[in-house]
N, C-alpha and C positions, 0 to 999 in steps of 0.2 A: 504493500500500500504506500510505503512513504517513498517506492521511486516513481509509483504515480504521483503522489504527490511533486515532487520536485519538477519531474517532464511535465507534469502538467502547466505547474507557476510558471516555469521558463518559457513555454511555449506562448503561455496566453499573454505572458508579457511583454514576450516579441512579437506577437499580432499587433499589441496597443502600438508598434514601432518607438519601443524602448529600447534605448541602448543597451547591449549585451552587456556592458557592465551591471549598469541598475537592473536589468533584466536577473542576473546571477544573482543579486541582492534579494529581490523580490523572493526569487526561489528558495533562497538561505531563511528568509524569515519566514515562508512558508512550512518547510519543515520543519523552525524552529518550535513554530505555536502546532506543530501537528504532534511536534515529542515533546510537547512540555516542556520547551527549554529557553522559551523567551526572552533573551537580554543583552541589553546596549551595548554590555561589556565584550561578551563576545564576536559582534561585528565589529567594536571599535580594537580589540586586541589582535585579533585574527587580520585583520586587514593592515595593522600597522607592524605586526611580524611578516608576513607578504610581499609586503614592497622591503624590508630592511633586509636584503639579503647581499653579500656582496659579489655573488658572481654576477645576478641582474643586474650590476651597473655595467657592465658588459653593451649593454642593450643600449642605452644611450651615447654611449661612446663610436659605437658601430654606426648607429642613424647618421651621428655626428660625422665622422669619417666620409658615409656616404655624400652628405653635403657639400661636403669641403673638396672632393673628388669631385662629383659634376661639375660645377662653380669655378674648380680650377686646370678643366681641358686635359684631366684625365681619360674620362669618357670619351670626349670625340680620338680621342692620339689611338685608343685599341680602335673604333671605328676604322681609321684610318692604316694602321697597323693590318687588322684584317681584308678590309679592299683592296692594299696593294698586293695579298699575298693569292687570295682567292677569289676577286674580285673578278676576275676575265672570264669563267666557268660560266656554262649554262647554268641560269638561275644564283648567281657568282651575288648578287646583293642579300639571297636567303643564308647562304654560307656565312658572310661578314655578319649577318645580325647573331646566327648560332652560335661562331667566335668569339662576337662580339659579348654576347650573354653569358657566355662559362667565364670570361676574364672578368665580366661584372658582376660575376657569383662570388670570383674571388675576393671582392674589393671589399663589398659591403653587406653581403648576408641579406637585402633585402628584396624578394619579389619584385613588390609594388617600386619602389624607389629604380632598379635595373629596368624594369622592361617601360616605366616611364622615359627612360632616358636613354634607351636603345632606340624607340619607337621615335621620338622627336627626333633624332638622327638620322635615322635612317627610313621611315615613312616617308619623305617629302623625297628622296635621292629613291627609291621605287616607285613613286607616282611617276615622278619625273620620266621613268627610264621605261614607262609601261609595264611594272607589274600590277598582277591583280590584287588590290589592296584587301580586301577582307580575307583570303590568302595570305598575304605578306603579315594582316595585326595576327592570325589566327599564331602564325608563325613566330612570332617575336614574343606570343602570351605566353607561349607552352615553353619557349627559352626560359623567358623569366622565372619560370618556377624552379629553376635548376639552382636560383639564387638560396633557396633555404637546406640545401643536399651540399654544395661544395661549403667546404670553411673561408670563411667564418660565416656562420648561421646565428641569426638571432630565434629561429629556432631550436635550433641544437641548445643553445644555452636555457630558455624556457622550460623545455622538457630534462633538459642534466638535472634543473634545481627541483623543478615537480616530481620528478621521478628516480630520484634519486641519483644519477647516471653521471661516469667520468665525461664532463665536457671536451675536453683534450682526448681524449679515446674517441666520441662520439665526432671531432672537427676531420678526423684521423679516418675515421671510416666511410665518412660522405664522399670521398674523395672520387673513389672508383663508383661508386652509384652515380654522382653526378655527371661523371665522364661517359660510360655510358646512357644515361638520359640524352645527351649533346649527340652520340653515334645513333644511337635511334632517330633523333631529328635529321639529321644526317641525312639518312639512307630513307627517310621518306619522302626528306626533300628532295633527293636525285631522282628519285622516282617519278615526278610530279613534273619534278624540272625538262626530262629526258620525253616523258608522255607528252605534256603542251610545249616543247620546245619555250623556255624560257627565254629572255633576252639573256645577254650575256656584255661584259663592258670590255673597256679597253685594255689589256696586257700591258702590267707596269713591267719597266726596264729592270733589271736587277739594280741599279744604282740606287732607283728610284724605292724599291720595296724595301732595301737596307737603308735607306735614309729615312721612311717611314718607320721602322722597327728602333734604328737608332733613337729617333724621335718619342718613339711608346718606351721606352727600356729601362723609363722610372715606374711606368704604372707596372709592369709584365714583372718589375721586381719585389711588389708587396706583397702576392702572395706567396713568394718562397720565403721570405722573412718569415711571414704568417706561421707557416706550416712550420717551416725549419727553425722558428724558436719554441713552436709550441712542442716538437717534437725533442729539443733536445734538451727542455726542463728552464729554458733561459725567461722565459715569462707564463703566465696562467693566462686562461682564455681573458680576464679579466682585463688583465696587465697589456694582453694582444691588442685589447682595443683601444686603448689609449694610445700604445705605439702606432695602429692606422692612423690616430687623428692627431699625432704629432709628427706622421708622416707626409701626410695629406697637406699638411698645414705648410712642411718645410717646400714640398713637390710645389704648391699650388703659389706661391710666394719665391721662391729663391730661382725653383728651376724654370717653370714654364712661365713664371709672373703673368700669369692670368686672373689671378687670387688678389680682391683690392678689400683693402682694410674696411671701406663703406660697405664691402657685401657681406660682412660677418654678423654683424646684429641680426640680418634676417634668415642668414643659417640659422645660429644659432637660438632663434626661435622657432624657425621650420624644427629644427629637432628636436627641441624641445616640447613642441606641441605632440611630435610624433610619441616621442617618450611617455611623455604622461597618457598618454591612452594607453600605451600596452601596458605600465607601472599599473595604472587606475586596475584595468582589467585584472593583472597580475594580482591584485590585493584582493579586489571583489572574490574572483578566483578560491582565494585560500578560507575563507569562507567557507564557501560550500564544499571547499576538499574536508574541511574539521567536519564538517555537519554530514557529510556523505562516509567520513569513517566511522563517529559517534553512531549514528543509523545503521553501520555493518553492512552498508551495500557491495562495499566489494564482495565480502563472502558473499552475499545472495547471485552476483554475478557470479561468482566462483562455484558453486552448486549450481546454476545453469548450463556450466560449459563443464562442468567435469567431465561429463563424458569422452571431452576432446582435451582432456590432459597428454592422457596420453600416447596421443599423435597430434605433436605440434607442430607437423604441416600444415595438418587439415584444421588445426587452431585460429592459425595465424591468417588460412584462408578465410576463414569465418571471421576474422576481427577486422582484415582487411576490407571485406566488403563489407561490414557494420560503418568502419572510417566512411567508407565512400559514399555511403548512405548518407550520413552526417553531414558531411562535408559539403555537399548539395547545398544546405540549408545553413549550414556554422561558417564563420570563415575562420582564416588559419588560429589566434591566437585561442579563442574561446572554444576550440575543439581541443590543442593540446590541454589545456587548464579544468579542463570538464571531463576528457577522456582517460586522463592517464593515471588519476588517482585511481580511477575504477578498474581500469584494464593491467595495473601492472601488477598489483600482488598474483593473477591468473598466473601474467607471464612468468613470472617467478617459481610458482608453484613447478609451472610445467617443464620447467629445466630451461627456457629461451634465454639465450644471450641477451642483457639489457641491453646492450650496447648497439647488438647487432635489433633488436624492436625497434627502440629508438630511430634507426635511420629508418624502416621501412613504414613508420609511424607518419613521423617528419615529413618522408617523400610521397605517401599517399595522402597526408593531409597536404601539400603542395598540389598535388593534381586537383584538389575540389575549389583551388586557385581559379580554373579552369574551366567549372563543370557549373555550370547554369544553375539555377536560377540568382547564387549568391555570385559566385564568379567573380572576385576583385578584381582579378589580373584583364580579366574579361572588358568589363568596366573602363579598368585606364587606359588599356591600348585603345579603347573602341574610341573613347574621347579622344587621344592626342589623334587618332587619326581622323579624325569626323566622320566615322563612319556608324551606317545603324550596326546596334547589337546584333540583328539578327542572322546578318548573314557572315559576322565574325564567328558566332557561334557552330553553322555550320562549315564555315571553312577549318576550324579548330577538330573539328572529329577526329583526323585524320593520324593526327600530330597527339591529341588525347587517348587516340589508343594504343600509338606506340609506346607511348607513356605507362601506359598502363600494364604492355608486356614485358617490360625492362622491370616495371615491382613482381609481377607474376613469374619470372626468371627467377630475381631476389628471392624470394618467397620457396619456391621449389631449389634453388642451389646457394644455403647459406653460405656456402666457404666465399663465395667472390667476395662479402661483404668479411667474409671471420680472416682468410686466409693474410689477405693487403692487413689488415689491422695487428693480426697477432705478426706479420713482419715489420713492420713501423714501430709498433710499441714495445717487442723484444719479448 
């Protein structure tokens, strides 16, 4: 009764078009008055142990980084970086945005913020050139979700602190999931490009492609930093993100001086705004984590699925298509905060790798990035390009079920995710 209860509050709350934070509130004090537990103290203590944690200041730091990166001609230099190298290929502008997306997974961990600022790039440079634009946004949505699978992830950091999980293991394992994401779009796109004969542009000189790459080979060197400090104990994911935004800050000022002192108040507000919404959510969140253990709902989930202890293939297939379900309807952050208190004591029970849930967690709630009717990712590209939703959404399929194969691989062959991780971490 009392997880009706709770799905019921959240639902009806988000009919009213309440924010999923207040929304999570509502639900918390709906079960509160359902178990007789009524009190101020515990939404006001629960929510301010929630946001006081200090790997999530990770998360601010990252948005930050992200800022200071667009702003200071990072972004366009891999754009440019990628057109000289793969730009002359049939369909040679789908290529440079995919490239273009995995090096802007690397930078800043965010979806929404990467495929905003891939798509203003390179949207108006495929109109221009005659490609089919709700094709080209479908193509730059599904990139962007590669941003919370490569490190740094400001989701990987959400779910390490909700779920207990080593961050730096978890940055360490996205790596090859994400890289495959990017070959699957790949090999869709050659497909499509080969089928309608895509245009194709001009062949740079070699002079000319190493003088672009010379150009990019401040931004192409943050995420070895990234990895290669995280990897060798020289900073904590925490510590990682303040090295991006004092990276960022040196790049965006010293090297490229595209970085002017008047544009930082309104970074610095852009992220800040950014911030306090995931933080807000974050705390609302911890709420109903206290209230959903006090309640015993995991167990109740846990004698639901025992049957599928044990076989935790066929677990993991059952939870992934529960995510997917969800995801339809939740976007990214309010799925990990709501799902992973519930789902992980299962995983645990059932012998599953945290580390290795986690990314396939992460990477399917990344596809519901994608998946209508909620669709963030959906949403920005469909704006920066002016284009209607609807025929983004159908150009997306394509691209959304290769997606979909690269987690169903995961899912049937853990080593690709266990094997890269247990050599990197030793």
């Amino acid at each position: 009764m009392i997880v009706l209860v709770f799905v019921g509050a959240l639902l009806a709350a988000m009919a009213l078009g309440m924010p999923i934070a207040f929304a999570l509130l509502v639900s918390s004090m709906a079960m509160m008055a359902f178990m007789d537990l009524f009190d101020a103290q515990i939404l006001a203590q629960n929510m301010l142990s929630g946001a006081d944690s200090f790997p999530l200041m990770a998360i601010p730091f990252f948005v930050l980084a992200g800022e200071l990166m667009n702003a200071g001609g990072i972004s366009r230099r891999i754009v440019d970086v990628a057109g000289a190298w793969v730009g002359h290929f049939k369909g040679g502008l789908g290529y440079v945005a995919i490239f273009a997306c995995v090096i802007m997974a690397s930078l800043s961990g965010s979806a929404i913020a990467d495929t905003a600022a891939v798509a203003a790039l390179l949207i108006p440079m495929m109109r221009k050139a005659g490609y089919d634009i709700p094709r080209a946004s479908g193509l730059i949505a599904s990139g962007g979700i590669i941003a919370p699978i490569i490190p740094p992830s400001i989701g990987f950091v959400m779910i390490g602190v909700v779920g207990n999980i080593s961050i730096t293991s978890l940055f360490i394992a996205g790596i090859v999931p994400g890289l495959l994401m990017a070959a699957a779009l790949v090999l869709t796109w050659t497909f499509q490009a080969r089928r309608d004969n895509m245009p194709r542009g001009e062949k740079a000189s070699m002079k000319a492609r190493w003088s672009a790459t010379w150009a990019g080979v401040w931004a192409l060197l943050l995420p070895v930093l990234i990895v290669g400090g995280l990897k060798g104990g020289y900073f904590t994911p925490t510590e990682a993100a303040v090295v991006a935004v004092v990276y960022a800050v040196f790049v965006g000022f010293v090297v490229y001086r595209e970085l002017k002192v008047s544009q930082l108040y309104g970074l610095l507000l852009s992220a800040g705004k950014t911030s306090a919404v995931v933080m807000f959510l974050v705390a609302a969140a911890q709420v109903t984590a206290w209230l959903i253990a006090a309640a015993n709902i995991p167990m109740v989930v846990a004698d639901l699925l025992a049957p599928l202890v044990d076989s935790p293939t066929l677990l993991l297939l059952v939870i992934m298509g529960l995510i997917i379900v969800v995801g339809t309807a939740l976007d990214f952050a309010p799925t990990i905060l709501i799902m992973v208190p519930v789902l992980m004591p299962v995983v645990r029970m059932a012998g599953i790798d945290p580390v290795y849930f986690g990314v396939l967690f992460i990477m399917n709630n990344a596809i519901g990035l994608i998946t209508p009717p909620v669709g963030t990712v959906l949403n920005v590209v469909s704006g920066v390009a002016r284009e209607r939703l609807e025929p983004v959404i159908r150009a997306v399929l394509p691209y959304l079920l290769a997606q979909l194969a690269v987690l169903l691989l995961l899912v049937l062959f853990p080593q690709i995710v266990l094997v890269p991780l247990r050599f990197f971490t030793g």
